[in-house]
C-alpha positions as CSV (number, residue, x, y, z in Angstrom):
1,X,6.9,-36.2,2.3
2,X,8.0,-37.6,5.9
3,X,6.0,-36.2,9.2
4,X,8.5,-38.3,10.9
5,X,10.2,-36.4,13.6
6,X,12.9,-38.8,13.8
7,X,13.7,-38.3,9.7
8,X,13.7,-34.6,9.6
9,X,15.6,-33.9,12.5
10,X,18.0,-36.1,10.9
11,X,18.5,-33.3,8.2
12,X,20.4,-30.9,10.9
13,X,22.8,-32.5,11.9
14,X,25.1,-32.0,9.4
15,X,27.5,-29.3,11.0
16,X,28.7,-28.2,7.8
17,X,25.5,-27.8,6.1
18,X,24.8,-24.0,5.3
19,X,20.6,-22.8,4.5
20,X,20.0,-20.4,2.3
21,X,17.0,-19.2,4.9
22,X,16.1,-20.2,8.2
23,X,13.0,-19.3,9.4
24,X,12.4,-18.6,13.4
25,X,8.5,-18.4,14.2
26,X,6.1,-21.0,13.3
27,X,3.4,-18.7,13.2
28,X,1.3,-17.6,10.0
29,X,4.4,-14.9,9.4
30,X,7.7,-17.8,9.4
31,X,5.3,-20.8,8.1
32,X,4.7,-18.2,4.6
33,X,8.1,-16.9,4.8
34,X,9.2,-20.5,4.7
35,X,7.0,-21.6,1.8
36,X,7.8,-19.0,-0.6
37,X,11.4,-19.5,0.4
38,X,11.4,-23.3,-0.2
39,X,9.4,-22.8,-3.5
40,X,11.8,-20.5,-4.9
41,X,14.0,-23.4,-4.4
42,X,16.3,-22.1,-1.6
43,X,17.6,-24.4,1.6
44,X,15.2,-23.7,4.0
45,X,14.6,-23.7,7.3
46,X,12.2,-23.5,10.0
47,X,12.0,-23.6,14.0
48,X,9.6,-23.1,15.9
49,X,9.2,-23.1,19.8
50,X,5.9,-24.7,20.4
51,X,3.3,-26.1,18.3
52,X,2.8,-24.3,14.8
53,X,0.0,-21.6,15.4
54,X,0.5,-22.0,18.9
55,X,0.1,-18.3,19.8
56,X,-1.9,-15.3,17.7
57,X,-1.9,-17.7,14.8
58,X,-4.7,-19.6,16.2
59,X,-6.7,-17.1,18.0
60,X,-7.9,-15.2,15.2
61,X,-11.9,-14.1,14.5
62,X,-11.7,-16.4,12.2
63,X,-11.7,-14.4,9.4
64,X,-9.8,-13.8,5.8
65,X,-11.3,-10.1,4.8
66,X,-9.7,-6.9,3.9
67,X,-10.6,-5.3,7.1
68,X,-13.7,-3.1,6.7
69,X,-12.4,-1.1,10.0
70,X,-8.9,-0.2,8.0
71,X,-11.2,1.3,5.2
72,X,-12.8,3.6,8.0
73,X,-9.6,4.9,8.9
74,X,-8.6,5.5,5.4
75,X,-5.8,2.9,4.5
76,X,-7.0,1.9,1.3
77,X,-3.6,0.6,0.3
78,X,-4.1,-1.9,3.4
79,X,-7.3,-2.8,2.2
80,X,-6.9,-3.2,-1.4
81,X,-3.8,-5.5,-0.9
82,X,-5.8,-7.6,2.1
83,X,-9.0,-7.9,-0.3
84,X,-6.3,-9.2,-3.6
85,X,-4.6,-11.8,-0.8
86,X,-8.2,-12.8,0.3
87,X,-9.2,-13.7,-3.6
88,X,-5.6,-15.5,-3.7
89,X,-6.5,-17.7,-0.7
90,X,-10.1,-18.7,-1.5
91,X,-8.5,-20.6,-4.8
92,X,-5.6,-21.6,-3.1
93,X,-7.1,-23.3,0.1
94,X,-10.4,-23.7,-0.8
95,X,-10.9,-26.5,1.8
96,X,-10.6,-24.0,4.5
97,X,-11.7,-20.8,2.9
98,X,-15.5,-19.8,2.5
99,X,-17.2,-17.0,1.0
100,X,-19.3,-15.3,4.1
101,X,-22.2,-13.3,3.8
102,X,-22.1,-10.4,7.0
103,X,-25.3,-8.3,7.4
104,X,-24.8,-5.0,9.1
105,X,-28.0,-4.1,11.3
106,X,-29.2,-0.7,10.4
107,X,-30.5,1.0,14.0
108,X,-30.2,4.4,12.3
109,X,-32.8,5.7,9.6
110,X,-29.6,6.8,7.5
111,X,-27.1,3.6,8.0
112,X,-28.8,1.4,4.8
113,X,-27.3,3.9,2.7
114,X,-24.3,5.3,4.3
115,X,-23.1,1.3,4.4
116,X,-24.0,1.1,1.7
117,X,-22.0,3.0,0.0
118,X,-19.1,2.3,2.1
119,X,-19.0,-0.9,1.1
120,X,-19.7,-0.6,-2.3
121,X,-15.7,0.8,-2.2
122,X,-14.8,-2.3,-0.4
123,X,-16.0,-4.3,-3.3
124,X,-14.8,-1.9,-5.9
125,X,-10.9,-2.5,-4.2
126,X,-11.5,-6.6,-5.1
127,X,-11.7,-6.0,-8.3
128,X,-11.6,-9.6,-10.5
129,X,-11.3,-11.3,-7.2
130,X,-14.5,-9.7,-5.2
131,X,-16.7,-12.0,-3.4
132,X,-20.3,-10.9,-4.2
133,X,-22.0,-7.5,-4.1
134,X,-23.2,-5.4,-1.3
135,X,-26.9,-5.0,-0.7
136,X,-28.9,-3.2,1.1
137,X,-31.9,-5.4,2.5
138,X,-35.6,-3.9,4.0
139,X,-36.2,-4.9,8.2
140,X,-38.2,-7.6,7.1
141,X,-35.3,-9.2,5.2
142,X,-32.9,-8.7,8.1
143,X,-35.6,-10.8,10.1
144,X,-36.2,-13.9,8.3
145,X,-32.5,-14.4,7.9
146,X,-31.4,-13.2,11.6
147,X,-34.4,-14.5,13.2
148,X,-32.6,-14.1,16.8
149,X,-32.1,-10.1,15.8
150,X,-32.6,-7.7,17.9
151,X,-35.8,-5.8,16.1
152,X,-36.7,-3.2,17.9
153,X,-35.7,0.2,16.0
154,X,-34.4,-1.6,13.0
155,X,-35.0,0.3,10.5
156,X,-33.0,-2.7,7.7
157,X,-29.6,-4.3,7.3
158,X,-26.4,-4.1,4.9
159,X,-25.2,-7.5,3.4
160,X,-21.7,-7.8,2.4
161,X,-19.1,-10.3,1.6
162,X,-15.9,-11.6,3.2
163,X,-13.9,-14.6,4.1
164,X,-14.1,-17.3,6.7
165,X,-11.5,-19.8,7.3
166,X,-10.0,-22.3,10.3
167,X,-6.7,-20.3,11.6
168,X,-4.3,-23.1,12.9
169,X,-5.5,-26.2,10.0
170,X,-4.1,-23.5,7.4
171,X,-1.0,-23.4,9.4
172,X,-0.6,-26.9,9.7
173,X,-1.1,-27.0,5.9
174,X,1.0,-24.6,5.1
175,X,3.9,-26.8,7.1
176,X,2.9,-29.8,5.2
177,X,3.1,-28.1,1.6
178,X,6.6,-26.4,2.7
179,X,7.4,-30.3,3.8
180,X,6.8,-31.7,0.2
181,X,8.6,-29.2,-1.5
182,X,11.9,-29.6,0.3
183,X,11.9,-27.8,3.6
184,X,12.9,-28.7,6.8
185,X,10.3,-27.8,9.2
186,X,10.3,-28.2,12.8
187,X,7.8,-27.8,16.0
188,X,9.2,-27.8,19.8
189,X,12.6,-26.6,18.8
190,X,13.6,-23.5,20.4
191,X,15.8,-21.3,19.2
192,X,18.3,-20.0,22.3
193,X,20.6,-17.7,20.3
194,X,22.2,-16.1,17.2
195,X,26.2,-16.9,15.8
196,X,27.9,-14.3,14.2
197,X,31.0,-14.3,12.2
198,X,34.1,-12.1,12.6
199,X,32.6,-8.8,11.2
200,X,29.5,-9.1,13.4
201,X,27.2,-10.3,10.8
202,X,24.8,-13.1,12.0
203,X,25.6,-16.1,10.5
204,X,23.1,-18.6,11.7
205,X,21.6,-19.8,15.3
206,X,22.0,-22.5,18.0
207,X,19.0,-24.1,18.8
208,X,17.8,-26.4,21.6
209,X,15.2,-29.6,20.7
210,X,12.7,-29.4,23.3
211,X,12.0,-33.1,23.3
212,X,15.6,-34.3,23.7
213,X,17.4,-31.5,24.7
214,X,20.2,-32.0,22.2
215,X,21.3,-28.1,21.3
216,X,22.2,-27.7,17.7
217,X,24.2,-24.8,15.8
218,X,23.0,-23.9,12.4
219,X,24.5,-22.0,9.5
220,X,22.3,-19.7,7.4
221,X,23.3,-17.3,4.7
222,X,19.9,-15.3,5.9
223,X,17.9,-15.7,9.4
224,X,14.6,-14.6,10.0
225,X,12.9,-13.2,12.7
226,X,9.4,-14.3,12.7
227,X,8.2,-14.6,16.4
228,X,5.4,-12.2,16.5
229,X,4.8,-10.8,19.5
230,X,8.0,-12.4,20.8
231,X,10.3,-10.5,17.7
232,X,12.0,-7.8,20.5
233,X,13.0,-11.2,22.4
234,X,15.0,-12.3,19.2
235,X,16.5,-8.8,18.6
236,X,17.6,-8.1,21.9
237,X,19.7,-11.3,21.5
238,X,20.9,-9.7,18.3
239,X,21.5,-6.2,20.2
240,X,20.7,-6.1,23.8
241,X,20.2,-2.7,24.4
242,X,17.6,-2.7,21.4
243,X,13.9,-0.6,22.2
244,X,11.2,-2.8,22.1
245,X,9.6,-2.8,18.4
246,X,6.5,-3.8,19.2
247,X,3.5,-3.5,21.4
248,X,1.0,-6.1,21.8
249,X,-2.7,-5.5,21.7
250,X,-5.0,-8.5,23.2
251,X,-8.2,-9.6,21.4
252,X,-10.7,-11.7,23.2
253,X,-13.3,-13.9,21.5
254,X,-16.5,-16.1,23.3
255,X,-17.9,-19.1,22.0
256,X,-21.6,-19.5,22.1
257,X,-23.7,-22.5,20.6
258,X,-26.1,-21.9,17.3
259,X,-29.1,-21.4,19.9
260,X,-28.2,-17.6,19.9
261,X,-27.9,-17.0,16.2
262,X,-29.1,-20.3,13.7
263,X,-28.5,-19.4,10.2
264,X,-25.2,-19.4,8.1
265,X,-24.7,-15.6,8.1
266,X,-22.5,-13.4,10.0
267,X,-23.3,-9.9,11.9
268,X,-20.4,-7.2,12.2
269,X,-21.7,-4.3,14.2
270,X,-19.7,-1.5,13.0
271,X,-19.6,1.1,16.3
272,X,-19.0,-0.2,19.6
273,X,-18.5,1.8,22.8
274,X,-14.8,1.2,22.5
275,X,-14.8,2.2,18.7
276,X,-14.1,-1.3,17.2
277,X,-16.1,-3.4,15.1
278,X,-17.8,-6.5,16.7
279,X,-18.2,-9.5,14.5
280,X,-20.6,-12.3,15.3
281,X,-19.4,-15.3,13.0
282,X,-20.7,-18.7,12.3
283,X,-17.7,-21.3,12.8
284,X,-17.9,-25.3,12.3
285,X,-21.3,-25.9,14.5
286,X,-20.5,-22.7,17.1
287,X,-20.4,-18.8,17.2
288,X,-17.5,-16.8,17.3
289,X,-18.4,-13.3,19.0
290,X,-15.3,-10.6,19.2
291,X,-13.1,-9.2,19.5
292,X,-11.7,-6.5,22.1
293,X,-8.5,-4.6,21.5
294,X,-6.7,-4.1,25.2
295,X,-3.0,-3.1,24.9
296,X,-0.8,-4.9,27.2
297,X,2.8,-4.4,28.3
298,X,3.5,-8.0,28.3
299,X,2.9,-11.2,26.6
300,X,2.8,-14.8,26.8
301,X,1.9,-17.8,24.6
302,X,-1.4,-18.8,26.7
303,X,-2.9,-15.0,27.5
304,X,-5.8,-14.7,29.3
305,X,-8.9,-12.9,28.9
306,X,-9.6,-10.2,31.3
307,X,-13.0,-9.5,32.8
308,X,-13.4,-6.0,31.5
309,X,-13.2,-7.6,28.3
310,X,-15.8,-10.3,28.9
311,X,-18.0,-7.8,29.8
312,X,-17.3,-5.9,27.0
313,X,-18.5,-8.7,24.6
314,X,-21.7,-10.1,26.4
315,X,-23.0,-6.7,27.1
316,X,-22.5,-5.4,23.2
317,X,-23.8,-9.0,21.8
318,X,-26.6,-8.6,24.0
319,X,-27.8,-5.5,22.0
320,X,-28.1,-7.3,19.1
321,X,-29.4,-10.8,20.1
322,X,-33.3,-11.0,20.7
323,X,-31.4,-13.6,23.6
324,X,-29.0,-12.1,25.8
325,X,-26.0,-14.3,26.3
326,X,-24.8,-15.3,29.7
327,X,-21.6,-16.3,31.3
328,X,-23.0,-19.7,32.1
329,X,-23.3,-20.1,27.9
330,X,-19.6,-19.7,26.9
331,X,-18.4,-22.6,25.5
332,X,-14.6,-21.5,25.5
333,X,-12.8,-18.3,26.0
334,X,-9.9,-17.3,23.6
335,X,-7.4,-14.4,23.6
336,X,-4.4,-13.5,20.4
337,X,-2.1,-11.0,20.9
338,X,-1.3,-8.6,17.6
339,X,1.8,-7.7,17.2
340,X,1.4,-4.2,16.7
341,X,4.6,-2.1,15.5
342,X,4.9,0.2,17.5
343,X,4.3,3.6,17.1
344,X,7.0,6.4,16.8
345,X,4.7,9.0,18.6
346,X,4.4,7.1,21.5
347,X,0.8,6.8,20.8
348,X,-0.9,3.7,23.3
349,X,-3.8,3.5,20.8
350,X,-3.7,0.3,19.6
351,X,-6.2,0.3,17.3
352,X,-4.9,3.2,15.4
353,X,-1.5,1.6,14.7
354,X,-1.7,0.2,11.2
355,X,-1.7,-3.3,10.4
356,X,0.1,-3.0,7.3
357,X,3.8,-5.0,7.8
358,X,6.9,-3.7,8.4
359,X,10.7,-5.5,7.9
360,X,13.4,-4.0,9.4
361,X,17.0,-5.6,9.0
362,X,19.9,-4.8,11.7
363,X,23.6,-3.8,11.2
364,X,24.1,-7.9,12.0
365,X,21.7,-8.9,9.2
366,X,19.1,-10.3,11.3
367,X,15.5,-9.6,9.2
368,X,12.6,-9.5,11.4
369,X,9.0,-8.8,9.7
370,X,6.3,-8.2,11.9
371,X,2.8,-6.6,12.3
372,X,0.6,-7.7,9.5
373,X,-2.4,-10.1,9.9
374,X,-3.5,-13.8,8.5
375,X,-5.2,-12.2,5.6
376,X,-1.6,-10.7,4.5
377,X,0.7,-13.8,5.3
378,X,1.6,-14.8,1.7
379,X,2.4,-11.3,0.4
380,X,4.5,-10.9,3.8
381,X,6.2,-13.9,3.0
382,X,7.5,-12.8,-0.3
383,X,8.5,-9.3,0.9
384,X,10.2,-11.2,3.4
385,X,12.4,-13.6,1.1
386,X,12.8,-10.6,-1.3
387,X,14.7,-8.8,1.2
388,X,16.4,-12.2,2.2
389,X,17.7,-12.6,-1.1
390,X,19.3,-8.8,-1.2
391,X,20.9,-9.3,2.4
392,X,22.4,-13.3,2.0
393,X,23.2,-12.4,-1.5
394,X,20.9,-15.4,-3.3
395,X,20.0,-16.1,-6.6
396,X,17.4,-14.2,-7.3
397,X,14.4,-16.2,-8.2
398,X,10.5,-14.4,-8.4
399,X,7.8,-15.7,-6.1
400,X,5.8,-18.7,-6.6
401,X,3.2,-18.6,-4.3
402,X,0.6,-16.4,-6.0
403,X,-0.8,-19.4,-8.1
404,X,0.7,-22.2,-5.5
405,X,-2.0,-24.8,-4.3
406,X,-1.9,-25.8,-0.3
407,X,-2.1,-28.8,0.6
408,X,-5.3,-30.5,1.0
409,X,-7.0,-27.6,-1.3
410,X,-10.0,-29.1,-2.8
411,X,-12.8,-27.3,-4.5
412,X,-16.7,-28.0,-3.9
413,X,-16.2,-29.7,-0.3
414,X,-19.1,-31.1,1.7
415,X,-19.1,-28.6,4.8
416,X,-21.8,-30.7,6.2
417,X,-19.5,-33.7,7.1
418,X,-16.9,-32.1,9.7
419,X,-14.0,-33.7,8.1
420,X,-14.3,-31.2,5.1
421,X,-11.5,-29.4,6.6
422,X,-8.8,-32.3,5.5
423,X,-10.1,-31.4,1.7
424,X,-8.2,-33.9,-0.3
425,X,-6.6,-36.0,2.6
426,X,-10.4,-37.0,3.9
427,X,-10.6,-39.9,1.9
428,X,-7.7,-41.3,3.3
429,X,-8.6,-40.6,6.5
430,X,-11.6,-42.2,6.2
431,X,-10.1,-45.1,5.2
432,X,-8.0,-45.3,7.8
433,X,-11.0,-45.1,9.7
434,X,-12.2,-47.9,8.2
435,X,-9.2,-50.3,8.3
436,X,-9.4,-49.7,12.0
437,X,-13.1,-49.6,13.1
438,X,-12.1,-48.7,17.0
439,X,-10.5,-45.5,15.6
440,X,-13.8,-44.5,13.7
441,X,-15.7,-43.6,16.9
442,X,-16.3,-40.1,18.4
443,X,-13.9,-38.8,21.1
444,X,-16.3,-37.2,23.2
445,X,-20.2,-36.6,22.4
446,X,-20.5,-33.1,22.2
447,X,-17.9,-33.2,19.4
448,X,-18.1,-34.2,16.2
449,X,-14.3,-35.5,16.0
450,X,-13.2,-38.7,15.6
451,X,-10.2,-41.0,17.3
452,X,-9.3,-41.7,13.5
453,X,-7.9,-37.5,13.6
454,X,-5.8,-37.6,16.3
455,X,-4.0,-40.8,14.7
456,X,-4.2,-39.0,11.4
457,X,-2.9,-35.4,13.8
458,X,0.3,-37.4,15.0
459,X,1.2,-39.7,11.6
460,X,0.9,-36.8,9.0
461,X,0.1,-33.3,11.2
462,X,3.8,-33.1,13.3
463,X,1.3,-33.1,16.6
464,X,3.0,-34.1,19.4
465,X,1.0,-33.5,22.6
466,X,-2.8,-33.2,23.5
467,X,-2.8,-30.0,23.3
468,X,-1.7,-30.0,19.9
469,X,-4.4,-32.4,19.1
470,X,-7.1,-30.9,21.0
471,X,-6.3,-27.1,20.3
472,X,-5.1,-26.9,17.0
473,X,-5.6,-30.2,14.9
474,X,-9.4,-30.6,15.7
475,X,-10.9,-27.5,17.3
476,X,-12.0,-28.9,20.3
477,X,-10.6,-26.6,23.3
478,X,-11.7,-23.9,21.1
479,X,-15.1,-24.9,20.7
480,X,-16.3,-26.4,23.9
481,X,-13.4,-26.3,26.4
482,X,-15.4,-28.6,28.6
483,X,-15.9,-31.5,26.5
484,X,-12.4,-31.1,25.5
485,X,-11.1,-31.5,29.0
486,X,-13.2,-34.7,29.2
487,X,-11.5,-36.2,26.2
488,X,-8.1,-35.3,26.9
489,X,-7.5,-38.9,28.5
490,X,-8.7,-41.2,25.5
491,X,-6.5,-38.5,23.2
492,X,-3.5,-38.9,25.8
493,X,-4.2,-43.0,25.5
494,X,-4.7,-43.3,21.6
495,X,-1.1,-41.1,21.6
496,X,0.7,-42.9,23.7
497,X,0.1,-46.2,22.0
498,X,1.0,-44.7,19.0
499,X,4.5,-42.6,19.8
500,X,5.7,-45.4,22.3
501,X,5.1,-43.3,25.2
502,X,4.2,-44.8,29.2
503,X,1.7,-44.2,31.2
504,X,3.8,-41.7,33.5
505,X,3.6,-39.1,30.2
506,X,-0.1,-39.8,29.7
507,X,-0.7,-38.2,32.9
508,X,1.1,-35.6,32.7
509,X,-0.3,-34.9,29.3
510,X,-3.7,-35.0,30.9
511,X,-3.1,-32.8,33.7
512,X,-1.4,-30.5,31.2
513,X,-4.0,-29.8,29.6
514,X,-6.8,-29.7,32.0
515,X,-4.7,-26.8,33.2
516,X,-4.2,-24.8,30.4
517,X,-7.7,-25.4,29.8
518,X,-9.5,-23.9,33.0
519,X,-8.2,-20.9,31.3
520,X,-10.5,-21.2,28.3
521,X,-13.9,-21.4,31.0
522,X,-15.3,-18.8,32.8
523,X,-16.0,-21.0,35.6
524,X,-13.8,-23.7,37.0
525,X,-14.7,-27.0,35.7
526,X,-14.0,-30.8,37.3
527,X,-14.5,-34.0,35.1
């Protein structure tokens, strides 16, 4: 497999060469539409505009679960598929996927039981591939394993099971395991508009490489609308008088350090005043408390939190922590955008539109799949290429992804040593480490990661800035935004040494992101 930018760009230039599939979105959506194309064994392509995960995809709570909230509202079909996918990715990416325990607090005499039950269901949907049982545990219990629980009126607590996993080092994973089996995969190449044959029917796309600015035109027997939030952008290239399809619907998550809740389980309040669920969830050394659900009539790849819904998450997390969290103790701020299809009623409330996926295909051909969530991304992608292989006319050839390892998926990891997440690549990572002792120190200390990763990020993750590095390839921006911004130099340095860049680029890598940055901290922050 090549990482080589160089290589596989090399692969498109062919003007004759017609794909099977090409892919636009780099997201969780086109990265498992792309996989379970390529391991059907079809040409396949993907673009994407940014950096893989660069929007919702790596802004999530952090979670792989069925989505207790969905089994409120009823959608058990929802659930019962999310929980199956959930089982599916704990085998298949067992690096990066943990079983979580979550305790409800009880603040009512009758919640133990009415949970309780609940949840019981929720575990019933798993079937075979359930993570645990639901319990229902006495005050005392709740206590000794929250110890920074808020006690007063708690009557108990409600412990159930989920999934936990890193959001963009799936992504990145999922890119390398579509590399090896034959796909050409692409970040930073931006996909400016569809060609259509004599009968209308879209017959590929041109596309622009951000880094050069060489524009390419593409053939594809299928194309594939997988932007996300940005799919009406795509569509109303395809048909510009098009109605927008979807509506976006912000979530906002704050980081806090252990201090406010030490332990390795989770809380997920079940009611809060703007009738969502709340989750407080360990993640690598840090908490991750959200999330809100604000619709917005625009979007953007960096969105911003607003302060209503900053607000929103101290005041709530401050019911439940025995230590009420502060401005001054958020460690990074992060908003996602859902892409929500929209509603036919006109209805603006968000968190009633399902989750559930829908495709839709135009006169033209053009397939777009949208709404969905990480959880889903694998069954999306085969309903996806299913309906890919009906409109291009393929050979039709079942899905391989159910029993299809990721790469790096290694069972029994050693969470304690921060390079878990790498699974079967940490050893050589660690040698390379070795080989090069001035790569094997810490890049900022606050942070556990290492020079070694952003070498490893560049030679064998596609990362090509320091924002890739810091944001998506280590966690660092996301975890303590601060520390990040202080880094950002060395990463800028070790990156230019090693893609032949001067020292012009390093700066304005650098100021790059120390800009987008400020917009992870709640307070301005100079190195």
């Amino acid at each position: 497999m090549s990482t080589n930018r160089k290589e596989i760009t090399e692969r498109i230039t062919d003007p004759d060469k017609v794909w099977d599939v090409i892919v636009v979105g780099g997201g969780a959506t086109g990265l498992g539409a792309a996989l379970d194309a390529v391991s059907r064994g079809y040409q396949t392509l993907l673009l994407e505009q940014a950096d893989f995960a660069k929007g919702t995809s790596s802004r999530s709570t952090k979670l792989v679960h069925g989505g207790v909230r969905y089994l409120a509202q009823g959608d058990i079909g929802l659930v019962r598929e999310a929980l199956h996918e959930r089982g599916l990715l704990l085998k298949n990416a067992a690096h990066l996927v943990k079983n979580e325990s979550f305790i409800i607090p009880n603040y009512e005499w009758w919640g133990g039981a009415f949970y309780t039950i609940g949840l019981t269901l929720y575990d019933l949907l798993a079937g075979k591939l359930g993570f645990g049982r639901t319990k229902h545990i006495s005050r005392k219990k709740v206590v000794e394993r929250l110890p920074t629980i808020e006690q007063k009126k708690l009557y108990g607590g409600v412990v159930y099971h989920d999934g936990q996993f890193d959001d963009s080092r799936l992504a990145v994973n999922l890119a390398q395991t579509s590399l090896e089996l034959g796909a050409t995969i692409l970040n930073y190449f931006k996909v400016t508009g569809l060609v259509k044959d004599q009968k209308g029917k879209i017959s590929g796309v041109t596309a622009t490489d951000i880094e050069t600015g060489q524009t390419y035109i593409l053939q594809g027997k299928t194309v594939i609308n997988a932007t996300g939030v940005f799919v009406d952008d795509l569509l109303q290239m395809d048909k510009p008088e098009k109605k927008p399809l979807v509506r976006s619907s912000q979530g906002v998550h704050l980081v806090l350090d252990r201090s406010f809740m030490s332990g390795e389980d989770a809380i997920m309040i079940p009611k809060t005043d703007d009738g969502r669920v709340l989750f407080v969830v360990p993640w690598h050394d840090k908490l991750v408390v959200g999330t809100t659900d604000t619709p917005l009539d625009q979007h953007s790849l960096e969105p911003v939190a607003l302060e209503e819904e900053i607000n929103f998450i101290l005041n709530t997390a401050s019911r439940y922590l025995s230590k009420a969290p502060e401005r001054k103790d958020v460690l990074s701020v992060f908003a996602g955008l859902r892409p929500l299809a929209a509603p036919e009623d006109g209805s603006s409330k968000t968190k009633e539109i399902s989750r559930s996926h829908k495709l839709i295909v135009t006169e033209s051909g053009l397939i777009t799949i949208t709404g969905g969530k990480w959880t889903t991304y694998r069954k999306m992608g085969e309903d996806t290429i299913d309906k890919a292989i009906e409109i291009g006319q393929l050979k039709a050839v079942p899905s391989q992804t159910k029993n299809l390892s990721i790469h790096g998926n290694k069972k029994d990891v050693d969470r304690s040593n921060h390079l878990y997440i790498y699974g079967s690549d940490q050893d050589a990572l660690t040698a390379l480490g070795k080989a090069h002792p001035q790569w094997a120190e810490k890049l900022h200390p606050r942070l556990p990661f290492l020079k070694t990763e952003v070498i490893w990020g560049i030679r064998q993750e596609m990362a090509r800035t320091v924002e890739d590095i810091l944001a998506r390839r280590v966690r660092a921006l996301f975890l303590d935004a601060r520390a990040a911004i202080d880094a950002a130099p060395e990463v800028a340095r070790l990156m230019a040494a090693e893609l032949g860049k001067d020292q012009t680029w390093q700066q304005e890598q650098v100021l790059q992101f120390r800009t987008l940055a400020q917009s992870y901290l709640l307070e301005p922050y100079t190195p």
